[in-house]
N, C-alpha and C positions, 0 to 999 in steps of 0.2 A: 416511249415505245415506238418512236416513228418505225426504225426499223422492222420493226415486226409485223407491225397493222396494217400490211395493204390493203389498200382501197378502204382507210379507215374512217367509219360511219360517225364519228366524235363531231360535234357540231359548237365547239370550245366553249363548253358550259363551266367546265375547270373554272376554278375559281370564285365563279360568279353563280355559284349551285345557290338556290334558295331553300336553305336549312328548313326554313319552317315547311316547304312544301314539301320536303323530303320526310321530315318528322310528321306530319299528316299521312302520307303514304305509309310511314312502318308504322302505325298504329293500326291503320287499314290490315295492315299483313297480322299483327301481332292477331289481332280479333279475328281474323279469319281461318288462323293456323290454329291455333284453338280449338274456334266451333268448328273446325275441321274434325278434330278428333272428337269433341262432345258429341259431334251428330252419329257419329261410328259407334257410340258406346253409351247414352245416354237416347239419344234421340233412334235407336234401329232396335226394334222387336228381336230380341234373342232369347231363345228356350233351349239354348244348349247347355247353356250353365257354363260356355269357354268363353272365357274373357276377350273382348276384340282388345283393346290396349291401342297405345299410341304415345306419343309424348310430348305435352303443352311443352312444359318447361325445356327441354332439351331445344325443341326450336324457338322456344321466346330469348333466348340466349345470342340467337343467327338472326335474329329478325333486325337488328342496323346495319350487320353486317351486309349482309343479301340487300338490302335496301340503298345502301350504296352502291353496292354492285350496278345490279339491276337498273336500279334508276338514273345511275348516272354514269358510269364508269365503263360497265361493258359494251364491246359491239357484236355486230354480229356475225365475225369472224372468234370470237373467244366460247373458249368450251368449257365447262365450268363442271366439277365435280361436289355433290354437296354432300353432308355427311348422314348417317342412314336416319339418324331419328330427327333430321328436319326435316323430312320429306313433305310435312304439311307446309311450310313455309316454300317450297321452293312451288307447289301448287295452288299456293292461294297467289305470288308472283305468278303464275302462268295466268290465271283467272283475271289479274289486275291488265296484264299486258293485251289480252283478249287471245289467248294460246290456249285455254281449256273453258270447255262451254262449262256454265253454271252447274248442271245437271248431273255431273259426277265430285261436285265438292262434297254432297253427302257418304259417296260410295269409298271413303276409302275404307279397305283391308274385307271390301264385298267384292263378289265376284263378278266380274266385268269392269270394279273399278279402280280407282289407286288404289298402286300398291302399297303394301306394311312397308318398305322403304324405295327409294327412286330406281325404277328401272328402266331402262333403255329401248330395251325390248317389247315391253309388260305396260306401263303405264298408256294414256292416253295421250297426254301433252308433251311438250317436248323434254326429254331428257338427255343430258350428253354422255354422263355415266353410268352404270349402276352401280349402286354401293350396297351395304348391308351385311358385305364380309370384312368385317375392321380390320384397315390398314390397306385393304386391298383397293377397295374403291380410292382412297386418296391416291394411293399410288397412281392409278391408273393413266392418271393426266400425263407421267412424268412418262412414262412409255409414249402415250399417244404423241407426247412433244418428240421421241424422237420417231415414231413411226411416222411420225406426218413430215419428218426432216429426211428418212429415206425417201419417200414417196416423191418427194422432188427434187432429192438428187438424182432419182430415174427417169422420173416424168416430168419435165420441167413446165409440163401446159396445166399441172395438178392443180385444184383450187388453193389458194394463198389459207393459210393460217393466225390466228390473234395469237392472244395469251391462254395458254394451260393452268385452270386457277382450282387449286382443289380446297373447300370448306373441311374441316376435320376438325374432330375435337379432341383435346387437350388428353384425354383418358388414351387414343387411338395412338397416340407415340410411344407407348407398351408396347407397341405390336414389331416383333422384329423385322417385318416386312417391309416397316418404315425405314428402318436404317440399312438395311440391305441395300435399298432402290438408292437412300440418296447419298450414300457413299460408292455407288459405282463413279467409276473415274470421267466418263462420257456426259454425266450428268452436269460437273458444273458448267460444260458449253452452253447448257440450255437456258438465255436468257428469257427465253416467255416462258417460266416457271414462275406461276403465282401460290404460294400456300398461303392460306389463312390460318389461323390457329386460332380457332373458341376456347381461350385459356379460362372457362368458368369452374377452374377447381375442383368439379365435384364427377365423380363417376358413379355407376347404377348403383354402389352401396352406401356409398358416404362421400363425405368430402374428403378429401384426398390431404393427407396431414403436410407432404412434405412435395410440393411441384419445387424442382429445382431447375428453373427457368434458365440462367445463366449456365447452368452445365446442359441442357438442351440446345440452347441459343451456340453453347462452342462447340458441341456437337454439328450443329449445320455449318459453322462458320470454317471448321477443320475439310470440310467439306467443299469450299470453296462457295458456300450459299451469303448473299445479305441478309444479314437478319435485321427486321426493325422489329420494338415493341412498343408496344401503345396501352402503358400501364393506367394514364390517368389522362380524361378530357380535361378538355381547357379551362372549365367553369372550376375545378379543383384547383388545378393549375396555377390558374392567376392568386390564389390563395397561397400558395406555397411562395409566391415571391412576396408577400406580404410579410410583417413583423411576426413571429409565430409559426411561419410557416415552415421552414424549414424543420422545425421540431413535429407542426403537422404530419409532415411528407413522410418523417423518420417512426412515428410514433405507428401510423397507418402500414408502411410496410414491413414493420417490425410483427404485425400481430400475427399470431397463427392462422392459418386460414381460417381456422374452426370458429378463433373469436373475433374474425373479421366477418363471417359470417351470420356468427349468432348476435349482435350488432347492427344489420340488416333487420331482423324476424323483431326488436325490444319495441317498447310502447317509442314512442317518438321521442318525447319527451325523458328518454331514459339515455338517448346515446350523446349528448354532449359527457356527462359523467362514463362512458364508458371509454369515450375518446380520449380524453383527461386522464383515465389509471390512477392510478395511485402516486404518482412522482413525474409532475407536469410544471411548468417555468407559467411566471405571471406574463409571458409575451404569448403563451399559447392558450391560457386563459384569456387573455384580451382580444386572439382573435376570433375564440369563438363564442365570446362575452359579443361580439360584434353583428354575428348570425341571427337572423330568428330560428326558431327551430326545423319548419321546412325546408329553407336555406342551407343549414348544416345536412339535414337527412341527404338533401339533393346531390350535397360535395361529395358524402361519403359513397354515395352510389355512383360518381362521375368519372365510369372505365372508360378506358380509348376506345373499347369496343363497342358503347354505345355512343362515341358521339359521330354525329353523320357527317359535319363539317371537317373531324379531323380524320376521318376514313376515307373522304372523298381524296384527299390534299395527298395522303400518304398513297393510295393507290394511286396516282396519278403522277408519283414520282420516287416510285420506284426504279432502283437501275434494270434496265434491259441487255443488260451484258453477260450478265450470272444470275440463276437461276436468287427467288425472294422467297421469305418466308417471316410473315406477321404473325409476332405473338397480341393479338386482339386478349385484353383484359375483357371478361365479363360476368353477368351475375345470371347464373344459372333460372329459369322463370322469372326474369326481370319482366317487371311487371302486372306478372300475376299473384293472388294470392299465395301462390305456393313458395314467389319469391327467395330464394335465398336456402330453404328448407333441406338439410342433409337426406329426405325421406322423399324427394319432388321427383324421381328420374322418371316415376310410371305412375305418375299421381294425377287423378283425376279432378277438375274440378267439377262443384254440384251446380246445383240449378240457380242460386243463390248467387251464387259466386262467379257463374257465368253473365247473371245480370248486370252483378257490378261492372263487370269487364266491359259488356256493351257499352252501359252507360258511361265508363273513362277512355274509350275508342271513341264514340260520339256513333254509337250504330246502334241495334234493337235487336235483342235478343227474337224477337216472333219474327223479325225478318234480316235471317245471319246471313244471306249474302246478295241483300244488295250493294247496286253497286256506286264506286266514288261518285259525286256530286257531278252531274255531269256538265257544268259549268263551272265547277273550280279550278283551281291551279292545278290543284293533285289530278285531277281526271286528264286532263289536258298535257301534265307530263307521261300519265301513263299513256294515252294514247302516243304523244310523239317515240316516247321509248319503244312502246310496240312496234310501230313501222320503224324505229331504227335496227330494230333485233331480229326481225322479220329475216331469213333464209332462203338464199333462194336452192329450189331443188336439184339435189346432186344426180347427174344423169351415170349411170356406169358406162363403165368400159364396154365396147364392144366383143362381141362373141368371141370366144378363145378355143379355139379346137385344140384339146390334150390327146393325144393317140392314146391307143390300145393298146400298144406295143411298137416296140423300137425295131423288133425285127430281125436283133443282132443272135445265131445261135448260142445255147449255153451248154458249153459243153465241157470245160474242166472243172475240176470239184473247187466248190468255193462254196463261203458262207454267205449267208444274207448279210449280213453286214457289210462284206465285198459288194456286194451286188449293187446296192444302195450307193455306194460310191459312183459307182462304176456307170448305174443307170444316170445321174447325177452329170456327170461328166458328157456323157453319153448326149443328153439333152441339148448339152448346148449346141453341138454339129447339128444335131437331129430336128431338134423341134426348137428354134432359138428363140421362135415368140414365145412361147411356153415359158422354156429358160429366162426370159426377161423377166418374169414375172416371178420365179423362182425368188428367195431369200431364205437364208440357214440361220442358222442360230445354234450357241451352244453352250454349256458353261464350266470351257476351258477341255473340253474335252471331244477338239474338232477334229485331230489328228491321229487320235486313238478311235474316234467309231468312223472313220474312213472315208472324212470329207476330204482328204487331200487335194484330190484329183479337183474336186470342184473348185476348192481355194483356186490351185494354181492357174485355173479358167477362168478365174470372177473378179478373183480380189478380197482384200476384206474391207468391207463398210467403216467407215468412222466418221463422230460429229465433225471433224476438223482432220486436213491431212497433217498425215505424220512422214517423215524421211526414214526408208528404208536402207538402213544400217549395214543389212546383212546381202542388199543387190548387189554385191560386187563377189560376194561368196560361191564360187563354182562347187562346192561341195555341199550346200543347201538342197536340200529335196524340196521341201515345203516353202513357197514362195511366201511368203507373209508381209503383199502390202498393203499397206491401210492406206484408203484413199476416203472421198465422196463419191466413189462409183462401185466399187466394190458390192458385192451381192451377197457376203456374209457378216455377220455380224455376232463378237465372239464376247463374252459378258464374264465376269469373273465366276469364282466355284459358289454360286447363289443360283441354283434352280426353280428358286420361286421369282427372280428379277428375268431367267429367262421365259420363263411360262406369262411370266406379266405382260414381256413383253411382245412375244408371242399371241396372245389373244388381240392387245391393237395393233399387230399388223395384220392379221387375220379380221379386224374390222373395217379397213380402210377403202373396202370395197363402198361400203354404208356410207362412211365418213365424209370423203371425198369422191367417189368413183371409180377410186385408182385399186384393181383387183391385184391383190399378190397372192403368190400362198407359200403361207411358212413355214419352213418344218424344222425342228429343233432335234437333236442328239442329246440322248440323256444317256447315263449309264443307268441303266432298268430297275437297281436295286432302289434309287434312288427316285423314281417315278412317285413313289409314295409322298415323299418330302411337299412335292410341288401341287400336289394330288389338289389340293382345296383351293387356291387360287388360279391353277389352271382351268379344272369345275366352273368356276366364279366368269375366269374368263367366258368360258361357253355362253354361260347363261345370257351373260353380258354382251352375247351375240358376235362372239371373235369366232372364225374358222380357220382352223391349223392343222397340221400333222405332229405328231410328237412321236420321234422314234426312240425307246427302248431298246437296250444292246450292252453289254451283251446282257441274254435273260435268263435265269431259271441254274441249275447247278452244273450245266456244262461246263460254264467255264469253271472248273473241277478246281487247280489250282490255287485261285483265287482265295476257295473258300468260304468261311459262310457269312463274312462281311459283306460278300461281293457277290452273294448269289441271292436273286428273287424268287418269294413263293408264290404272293396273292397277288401281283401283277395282272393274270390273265382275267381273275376275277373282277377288279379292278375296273379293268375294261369294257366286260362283258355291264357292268352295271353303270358307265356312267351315261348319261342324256347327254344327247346330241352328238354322239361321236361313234363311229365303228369301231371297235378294237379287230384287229387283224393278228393273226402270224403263221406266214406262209414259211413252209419247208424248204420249197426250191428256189432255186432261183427263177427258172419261168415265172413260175405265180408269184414274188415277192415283185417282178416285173409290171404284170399284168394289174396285178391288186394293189400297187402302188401307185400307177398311171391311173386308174381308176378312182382310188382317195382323189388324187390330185384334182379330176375333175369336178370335185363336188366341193371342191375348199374355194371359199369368195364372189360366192352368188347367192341371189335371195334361193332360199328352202335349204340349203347347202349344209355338209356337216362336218365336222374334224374328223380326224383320223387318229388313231393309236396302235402303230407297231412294236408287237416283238421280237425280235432281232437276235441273233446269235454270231459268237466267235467260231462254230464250227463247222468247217467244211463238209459239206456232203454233196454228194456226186447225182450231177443231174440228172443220170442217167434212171436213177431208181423213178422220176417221177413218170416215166416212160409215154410221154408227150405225143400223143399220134403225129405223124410226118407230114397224115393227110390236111390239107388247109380247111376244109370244112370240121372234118374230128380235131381239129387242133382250138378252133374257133370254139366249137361245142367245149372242149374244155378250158379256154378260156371265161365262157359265160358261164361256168359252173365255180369256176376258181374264184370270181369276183362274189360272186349268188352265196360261198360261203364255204363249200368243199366239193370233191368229185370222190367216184371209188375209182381206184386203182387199177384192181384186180379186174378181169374183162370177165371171167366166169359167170353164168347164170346164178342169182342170187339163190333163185331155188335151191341149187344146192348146199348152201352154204349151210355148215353146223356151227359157225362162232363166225362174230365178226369183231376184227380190229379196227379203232377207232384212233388214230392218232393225232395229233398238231404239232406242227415246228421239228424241229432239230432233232426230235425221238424218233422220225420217221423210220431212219436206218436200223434201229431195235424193233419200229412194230413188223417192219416188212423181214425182217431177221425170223424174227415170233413168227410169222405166219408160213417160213420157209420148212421151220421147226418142226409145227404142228402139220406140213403135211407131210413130212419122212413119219410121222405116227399117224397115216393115213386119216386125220382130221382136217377136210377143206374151211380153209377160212380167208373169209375176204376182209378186204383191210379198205377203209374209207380216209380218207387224207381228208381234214379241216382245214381250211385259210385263215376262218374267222367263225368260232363257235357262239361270236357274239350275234351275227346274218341267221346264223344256225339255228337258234334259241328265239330270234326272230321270226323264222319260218316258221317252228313250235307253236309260238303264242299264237301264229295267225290260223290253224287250224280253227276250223268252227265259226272263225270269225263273220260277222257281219261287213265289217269295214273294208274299204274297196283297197287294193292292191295287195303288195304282203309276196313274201316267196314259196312256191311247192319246191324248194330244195332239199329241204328233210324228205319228201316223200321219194325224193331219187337216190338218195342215199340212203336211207334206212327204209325200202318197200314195203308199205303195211302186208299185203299179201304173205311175205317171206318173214316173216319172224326167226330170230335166233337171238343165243344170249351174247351181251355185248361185254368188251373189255375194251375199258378208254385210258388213253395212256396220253399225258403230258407234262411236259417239265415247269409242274406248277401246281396249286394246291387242287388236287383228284376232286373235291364237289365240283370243281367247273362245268366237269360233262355230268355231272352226275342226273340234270332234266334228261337227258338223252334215253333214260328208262324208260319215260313213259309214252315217247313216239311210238312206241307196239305195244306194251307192259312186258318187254324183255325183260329175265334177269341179267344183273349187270356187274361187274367190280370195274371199279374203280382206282388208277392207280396214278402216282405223281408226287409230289414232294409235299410233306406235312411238318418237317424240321428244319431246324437250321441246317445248314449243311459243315463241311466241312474240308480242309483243303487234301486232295488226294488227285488221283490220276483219272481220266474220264471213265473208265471200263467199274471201277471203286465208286466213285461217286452214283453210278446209276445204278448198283448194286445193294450199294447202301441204303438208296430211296425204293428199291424195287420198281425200278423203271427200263433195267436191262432187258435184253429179250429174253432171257430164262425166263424170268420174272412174271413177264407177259404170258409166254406160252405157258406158265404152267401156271397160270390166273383163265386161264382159258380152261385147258383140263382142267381145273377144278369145277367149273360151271357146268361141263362136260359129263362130270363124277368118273373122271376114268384117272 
């Protein structure tokens, strides 16, 4: 791994690792991941009668793995991802290394302390991913390896990079996120891709009847991955070359998992005859006529993935060209009583049985976390390990001023989705430190939501350059080259691999220093798809934009494949991110430039636009000319919405509430309702997620919050309200109780259907008839 490891901290122990003091150290881990969880569930006063949980055996499984690692393997340029129910183990390593004080080993899944599984964010000690959503956390590495590969093809002074090693277990290649991530075509350039695979057979219900390892293993391998496996340690091993042995090797991985496991659990003295079967040769009687009986038990538990000597050798020589991944054999609670047990995923052990544990660790159950000997070998590696692993602090980037506004008039009818191009484009004359830091993303659909303009400005990103084909084409529009400088990055029709990898480039601020901020093109129907590991991402501490486009049943034609309902809702409810969607083009400007500012800084938070195919004429937003009244509604467009209408609210008998692309039917509706001498003022939303914001913060005690609702809906001025958007109607449906107005509610609750736009919004009752006469009905006229 020279190539990879700048400035690598290795101190060439390879080779010449001492097993035994490796094996003293994961017995330290085994015992302390453990009473990690016994002390959360066994030793913490609970009267709630909710189970705390945790899981011995899921990490007694990870405990040689991580101990190779950790102790000898990794530096401290490698980022490691671990799987969510060892999270005890990767914190009793933190404790060993001197990375977490003693005094939160009791507190996991208590408040203030570890977390139920490794988080980034959340926990105390160091974490490099969080995991907990299967499939997604392992992923994670595979992203970060290439967002840490853009970061310095930009910024070539970025801090250097190890290996991307993600722990997973063998249940988690269910997950289709697995295979999405590692058959993108980009991936197999990524040779610091380390996977481990906890192949212990067993998932939360049972053990798993039928792992088809060789159809996984050609799975990565079709993929352009090495695969190694490490079915059997060497103490087996050298059995198998023995007379008998071969029939040994054959006999063992013939058996079902179920009776290789129940096998495991017999009196001792019971599994030479279970090894044997019923139709066994006098050469494999002889060899294990040769065994005493602990001898035999020891062979038959002798996975690759628990021995430390053949973990070390194999991570250490792995190719660094193409992306790796080790199938690790192991035994589910090796170790523990639970051992082997189809019923062990959430099993707890007792007081009893935690003794024992102490006393085959060599530690004391009245005192679970003292620490290694501190004149032994083992204490003496783990201090050197510490200071090899030891980070030093990543400083960010310096201050990035994002403007306000570009400044450019708008004034042809165009959609948001134009705009977004255009501002996009726009950036890079305007504001090109900004633009440096800009990166797209899409999945496969850059040229339909109207990144054009930016492509033919940027470039597109790739692991490795590729030769443009089509640069001699004078009738190309869309320049498509792929370089290493490039500033987008286009990913196949997989929009949970773009939202992956979206959250780590949205962390790289954290990571290394180096602030980007990403924004991805989604077709908005499809926002749902990616919904949970973009989430995932957040939490995970990535900040991004994600635009949505086109949204809601405008785009009439389409249909109802192609058209969004609960998008906005969507929005309005996820943590950590704004949902926006601005109508004009000004405010999709202003409220754009705005996100942008708060993506890739500490407190900072995502963004989530709504976007449309259709054109609507600037003019309706009727933008004062004056620079102070134009400023004033700029700081209202960002705050969440402005009203429109200039009339004194006093007068107002109904007021229209609209968002997005419906604006031209609510301002239609309110044209309506005054030729039938009914004044009604019409409120334009940007973001009814700021809006519902403001809502909450009435009353409040907590310091900041927005009075935006109170300028849009003036408690003084009461009237009944009609809220219209292209999306499920509860959205505004809080907007009630800002006065206790009565309210309808109107916006799309069905599939739709393909028709003509005027049809379409007919159909959901979103036209301006519709509206105005949702209004007279509130009216009773």
């Amino acid at each position: 791994m020279t190539a990879l490891h700048e400035d690598d901290h290795r101190t060439g122990e390879r080779g010449a690792a001492d097993v035994a003091v490796l094996r003293e150290v994961s017995q330290r881990v085994l015992w302390l991941s453990a009473a990690i969880v016994d002390a959360a569930n066994r030793g913490r006063p609970n009267a709630t009668g909710v189970k705390v949980g945790g899981h011995q055996a899921s990490s007694a499984s990870m405990v040689d793995i991580c101990t190779a690692l950790w102790f000898h393997e990794l530096t401290s340029l490698d980022r490691v991802s671990v799987k969510p129910h060892a999270s005890p183990v990767l914190h009793a390593i933190n404790f060993l290394l001197g990375d977490l004080d003693p005094a939160y080993l009791p507190t996991l899944r208590a408040r203030g302390g570890l977390q139920s599984y490794p988080s980034r964010s959340k926990d105390p000690d160091t974490v490099d991913f969080s995991t907990g959503s299967v499939g997604i956390g392992a992923t994670a590495t595979l992203w970060a390896a290439m967002a840490h590969r853009y970061v310095r093809s930009q910024f070539p002074d970025a801090p250097p990079a190890g290996r991307f090693v993600s722990l997973l277990g063998d249940a988690e290649l269910d997950e289709g996120a697995i295979w999405e991530a590692v058959a993108d075509p980009q991936v197999a350039s990524l040779g610091e891709l380390l996977w481990v695979v906890d192949m212990n057979r067993q998932s939360l219900d049972r053990v798993v009847p039928d792992i088809a390892v060789q159809r996984l293993a050609a799975m990565f391998e079709a993929a352009g991955w090495q695969v190694v496996t490490l079915k059997w340690g060497r103490l087996v091993s050298a059995l198998f070359d023995r007379p008998g042995g071969s029939e040994l090797r054959h006999r063992l991985e013939a058996m079902p998992n179920e009776e290789y496991q129940r096998m495991l659990r017999v009196d001792p003295a019971e599994v030479r005859d279970r090894v044997l079967g019923s139709d066994s040769s006098a050469e494999l009687r002889g060899l294990l006529d040769s065994l005493t009986t602990e001898q035999l038990v020891e062979a038959v538990r002798d996975l690759g993935g628990h021995d430390l000597g053949l973990l070390v050798d194999t991570f250490g020589a792995v190719d660094d060209h193409r992306p790796t991944v080790v199938f690790a054999y192991t035994v589910k609670g090796r170790g523990l009583p639970t051992e082997g047990h189809p019923s062990n995923h959430s099993a707890l052990l007792d007081e009893a049985q935690m003794a024992s544990l102490a006393r085959a660790c060599g530690t004391d159950l009245d005192d679970p976390w003292a620490p290694l000997d501190p004149g032994s070998d083992a204490a003496a590696l783990a201090r050197r390990r510490g200071e090899q692993l030891s980070r030093v602090t990543v400083s960010p980037t310096g201050p990035l001023r994002v403007p306000t506004s570009l400044g450019h008039p708008h004034r042809k009818t165009v959609s948001t989705q134009a705009v977004l191009g255009r501002l996009l484009s726009d950036l890079v004359r305007d504001a090109p430190d900004v633009a440096a830091r800009v990166v797209t993303c899409s999945p496969d659909v850059a040229s339909s939501t109207n990144l054009g303009g930016w492509i033919n400005k940027t470039g597109v990103w790739s692991v490795t350059e590729r030769r443009d084909w089509f640069a001699d084409d004078a009738e190309r529009v869309l320049r498509w080259s792929e370089s290493q400088t490039g500033q987008h990055v286009e990913l196949g029709i997989a929009e949970v691999n773009t939202v992956g990898l979206l959250g780590e480039l949205g962390a790289t601020w954290s990571r290394w220093g180096e602030r980007l901020i990403p924004i991805a093109t989604f077709y908005d129907p499809f926002v749902g798809r990616a919904l949970e590991p973009w989430s995932f991402g957040m939490y995970a501490g990535g900040q991004s934009i994600l635009v949505g486009t086109p949204s809601g049943v405008t785009l009439a034609p389409e249909g109802g494949a192609h058209q969004s309902v609960s998008t906005p809702s969507i929005g309005l409810e996820q943590p950590g991110c704004v949902a926006w969607e601005p109508a004009f083009a000004q405010d999709l400007e202003w409220c754009f430039l705005h996100a942008m500012s708060q993506v890739g800084v500490a407190g900072g938070t995502s963004a989530y636009f709504r976007l449309s195919t259709r054109p609507v004429d600037p003019a309706l937003a009727r933008v004062p000319h004056d620079e102070v009244l134009a400023e004033r509604r700029r700081q209202h467009a960002v705050a969440g919405g402005y009203r429109i209408t200039d009339h004194d609210p006093a007068t107002e008998q109904v007021t229209l509430v609209g968002v997005g692309a419906i604006l031209p039917e609510v301002l239609e509706a309110a044209r309506v309702l005054q030729a039938q001498g009914v004044v009604a003022g019409v409120v334009c939303l940007t973001s009814p997620d700021l809006v519902f914001r403001s809502f909450q913060q009435r009353g409040s005690r907590s310091a900041g919050g927005s009075d935006v609702l109170d300028l849009l809906l003036p408690a003084a001025h009461p009237a009944p309200l009609v809220t219209v958007l292209d999306g499920h109607p509860h959205t505004l449906a809080f907007l009630a109780g800002a006065r206790g107005d009565r309210i309808r509610c109107l916006g799309v609750s069905d599939f739709g259907q393909s028709s003509d736009l005027p049809d379409a919004h007919r159909i959901h009752g979103i036209d301006a008839g519709s509206v105005a006469g949702a209004a007279l009905d509130l009216l009773g006229r």
